[in-house]
N, C-alpha and C positions, 0 to 999 in steps of 0.2 A: 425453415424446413418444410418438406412438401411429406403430408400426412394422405396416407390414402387406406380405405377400405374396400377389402376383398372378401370373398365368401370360396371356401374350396369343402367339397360333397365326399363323405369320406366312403366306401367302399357299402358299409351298412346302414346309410342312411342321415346322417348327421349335417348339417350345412355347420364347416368350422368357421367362426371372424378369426379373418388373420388382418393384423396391420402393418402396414410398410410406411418406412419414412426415411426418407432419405434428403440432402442438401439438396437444394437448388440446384446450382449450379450441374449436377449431374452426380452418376455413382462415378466412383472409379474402377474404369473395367478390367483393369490388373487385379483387383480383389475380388474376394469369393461370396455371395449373398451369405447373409447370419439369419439363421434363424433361433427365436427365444422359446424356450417351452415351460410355463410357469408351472408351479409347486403345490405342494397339496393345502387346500382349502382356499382359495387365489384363484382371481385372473390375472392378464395381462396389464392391466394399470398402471401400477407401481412403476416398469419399466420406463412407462413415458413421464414416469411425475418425479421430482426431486423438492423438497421443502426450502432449499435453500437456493441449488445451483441446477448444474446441469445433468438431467438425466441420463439413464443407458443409453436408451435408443439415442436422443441426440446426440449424444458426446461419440458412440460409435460412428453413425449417417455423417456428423460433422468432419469425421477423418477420411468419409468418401465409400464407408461401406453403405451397401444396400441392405437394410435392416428390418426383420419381420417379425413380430410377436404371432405366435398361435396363440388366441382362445380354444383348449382342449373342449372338449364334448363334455355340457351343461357349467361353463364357463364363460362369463363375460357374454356377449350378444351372438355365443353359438345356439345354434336350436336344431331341432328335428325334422328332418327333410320328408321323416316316413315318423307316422303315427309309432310303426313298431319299433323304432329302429332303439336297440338297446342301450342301457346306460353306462354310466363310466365304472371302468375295471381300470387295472396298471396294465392289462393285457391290452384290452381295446385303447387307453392311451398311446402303448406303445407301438403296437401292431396294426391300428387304425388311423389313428389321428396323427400321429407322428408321420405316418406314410404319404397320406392325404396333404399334408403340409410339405412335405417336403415335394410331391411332384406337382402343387400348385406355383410355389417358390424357383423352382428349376424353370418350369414351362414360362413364368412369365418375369423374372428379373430380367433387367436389359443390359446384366453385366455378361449375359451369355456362354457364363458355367456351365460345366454339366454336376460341378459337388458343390455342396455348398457347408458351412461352418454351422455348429449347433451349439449352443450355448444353454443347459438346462442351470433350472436356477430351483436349489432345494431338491423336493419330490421331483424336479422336472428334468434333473441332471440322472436322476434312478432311472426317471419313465428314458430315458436318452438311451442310457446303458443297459433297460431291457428291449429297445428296438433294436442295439448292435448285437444282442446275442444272438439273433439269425442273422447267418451267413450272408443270407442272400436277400437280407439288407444293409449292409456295409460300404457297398461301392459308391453309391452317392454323397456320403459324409467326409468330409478331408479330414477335419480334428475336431474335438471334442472341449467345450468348458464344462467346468461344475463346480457351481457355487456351494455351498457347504447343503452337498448331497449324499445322502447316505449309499451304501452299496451292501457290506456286511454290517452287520449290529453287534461289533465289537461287544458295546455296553449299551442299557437301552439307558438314558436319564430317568429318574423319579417323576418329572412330570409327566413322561409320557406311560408309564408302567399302568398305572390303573387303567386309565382308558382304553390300554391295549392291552390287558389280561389276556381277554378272552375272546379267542377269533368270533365264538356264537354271538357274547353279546355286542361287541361292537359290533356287526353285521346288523344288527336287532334296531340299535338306535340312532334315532332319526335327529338332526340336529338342526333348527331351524333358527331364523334371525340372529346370524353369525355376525352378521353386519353392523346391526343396532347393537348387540353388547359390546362390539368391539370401540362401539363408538360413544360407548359408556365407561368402558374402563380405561382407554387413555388420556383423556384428560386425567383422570384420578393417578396417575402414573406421575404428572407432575411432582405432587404431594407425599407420595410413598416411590419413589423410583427401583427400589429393593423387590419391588411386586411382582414385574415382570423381567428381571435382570438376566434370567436367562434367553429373553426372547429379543432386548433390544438393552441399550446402553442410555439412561435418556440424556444424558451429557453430549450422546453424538446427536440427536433426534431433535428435529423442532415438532415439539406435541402439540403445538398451536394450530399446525398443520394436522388435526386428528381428522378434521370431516370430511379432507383430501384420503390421510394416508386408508381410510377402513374403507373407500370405496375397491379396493383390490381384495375384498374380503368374500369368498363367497361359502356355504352352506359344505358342509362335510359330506361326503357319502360314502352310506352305509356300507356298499359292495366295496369301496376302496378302503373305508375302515377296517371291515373285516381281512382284507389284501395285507392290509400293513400288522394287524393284531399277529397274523400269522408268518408272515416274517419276522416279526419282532424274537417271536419265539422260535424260529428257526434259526436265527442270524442269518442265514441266505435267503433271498428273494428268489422263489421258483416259481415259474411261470409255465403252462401249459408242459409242463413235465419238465425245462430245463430251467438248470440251476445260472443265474444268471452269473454270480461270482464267478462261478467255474469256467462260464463262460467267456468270460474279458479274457484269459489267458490268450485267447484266440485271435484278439484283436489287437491292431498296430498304428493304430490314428496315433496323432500327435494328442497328448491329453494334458489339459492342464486343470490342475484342483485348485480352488478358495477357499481359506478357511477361516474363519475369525476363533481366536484363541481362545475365549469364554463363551464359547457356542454351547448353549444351554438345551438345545433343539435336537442339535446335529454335535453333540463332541468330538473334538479331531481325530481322534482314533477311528472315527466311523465314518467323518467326512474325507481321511485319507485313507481309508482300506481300498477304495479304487487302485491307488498306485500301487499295492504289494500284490494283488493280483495280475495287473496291465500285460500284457506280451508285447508292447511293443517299447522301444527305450528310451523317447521323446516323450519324457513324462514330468512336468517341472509344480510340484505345491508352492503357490503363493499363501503364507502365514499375516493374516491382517491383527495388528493389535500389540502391546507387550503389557507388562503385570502391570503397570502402572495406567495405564491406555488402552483398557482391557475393549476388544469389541464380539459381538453377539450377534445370532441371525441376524434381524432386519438390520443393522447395522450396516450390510457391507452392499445393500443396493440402498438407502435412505440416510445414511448418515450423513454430517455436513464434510465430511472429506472423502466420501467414498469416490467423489468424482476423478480427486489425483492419487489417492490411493488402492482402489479398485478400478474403477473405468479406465485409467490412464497404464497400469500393467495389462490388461490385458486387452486394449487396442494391439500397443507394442505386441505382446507374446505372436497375437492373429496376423502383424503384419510382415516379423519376421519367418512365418511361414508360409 
């Protein structure tokens, strides 16, 4: 694989890391560039790492697509272009950095699109579907993934309810060394596997690989904390006055949804509220997992079968359109 890093300057000041990686041998230029947009509290890493096999980005790049992770704004080796330039919202993800990515992406793949494929993963399939709720950013996107992303908040899960009471004080609280605890409590995950069951499966997980998998870990922020406390409590995500839900009515991309069946994070009700609002009818849910083979968020990018079970549907879905 041929890994490469870019830098694209987002409208207010940010320098975003996008990474591209692609085969050897060349893209193949009948397909559309993908671009990835990771999830709240997350970089980009995860994509390139798999504990056992093959990663996203590879197993995508290896079928011939041209494959690019965004690092969002204070994500992974994004930085500050301008002393002032402000911090991350779901609004500036979605209205800044999303934009930024996408016409660094058009301007420079050499499969020479002018749309290209978006693939949000968690939070990053939300920030996806509040870029498409204006209008008049729609034309450059063909279709849409989303991995067990929320849109309405059907139900919120118990783990998330306290942290997200209250829009005041999550706004308030500042979360720092996301990374080290993270990279304390999985090994301990071994031992108790019941700890985390709604966040991962450890039966799919090699947690050997813990001081890999927490390097995709980054620090919460407060202004998107308080973003999400308030949707929580709305069930719709409203953004600069528009309601985003309301919004997908409007839009006709091909979409397809992820969802792992014991999704603790994301439950399917909420990781498929996408498709009962969709307007357009090229809408197809992929369901990973059954009661006996139950899988969970990280499950369905780090599991040891995610590569023919996730990666390998949704190459197919991308190249059948």
């Amino acid at each position: 694989m041929i890994i490469e890093d870019f830098f694209a300057t987002t409208r207010d000041g940010w320098r975003l890391h996008l990474k591209r990686t692609r085969r050897e041998l060349g893209v193949d230029r009948n397909r559309r560039p993908l671009l990835i947009v990771p999830g709240y509290g997350m970089n980009g890493f995860i994509f390139g790492f798999h504990p056992k096999g093959t990663s996203l980005e590879s197993y995508l790049a290896d079928a011939g697509l041209d494959v690019w992770t965004a690092n969002l704004r204070a994500q992974g080796r994004s930085e500050r272009a301008r002393r002032d330039a402000p911090g991350p919202s779901m609004a500036r993800y979605a209205h800044e950095d999303v934009l930024a990515a996408i016409d660094f992406v058009l301007a420079t793949s050499e499969s020479g699109h002018d749309r290209l494929d978006v693939l949000g993963a968690s939070l990053g399939g939300s920030i996806t579907f509040t870029h498409l709720s204006r209008e008049a950013q729609r034309d450059r996107i063909a279709s849409v993934i989303a991995i067990g992303s929320p849109l309405r908040w059907e139900t919120v899960p118990l783990v998330l309810r306290l942290p997200f009471a209250s829009r005041r004080i999550a706004g308030l609280v500042r979360v720092s060394g996301a990374r080290r605890l993270a990279s304390t409590i999985l090994p301990l995950v071994k031992r108790a596997p019941a700890a985390l069951a709604m966040y991962m499966n450890a039966a799919h997980v090699d947690l050997d690989a813990a001081s890999d998998l927490v390097r995709t870990v980054e620090d919460p922020d407060p202004v998107v904390n308080r973003d999400l406390a308030g949707w929580m409590k709305a069930k719709d995500l409203v953004i600069d006055g528009v309601n985003v839900t309301h919004a997908m009515a409007d839009v006709t991309h091909p979409l397809l949804l992820v969802v792992a069946n014991e999704d603790g994070i994301v439950p399917e009700p909420v990781a498929t509220s996408a498709a009962r609002v969709w307007g357009g009818r090229d809408v197809t849910t992929l369901r990973i997992g059954t009661p006996e083979d139950w899988y969970a968020h990280a499950d369905l990018f780090v599991g040891h079968e995610s590569p023919t079970k996730v990666f390998a549907p949704i190459e197919r879905w991308l190249r059948e359109r």
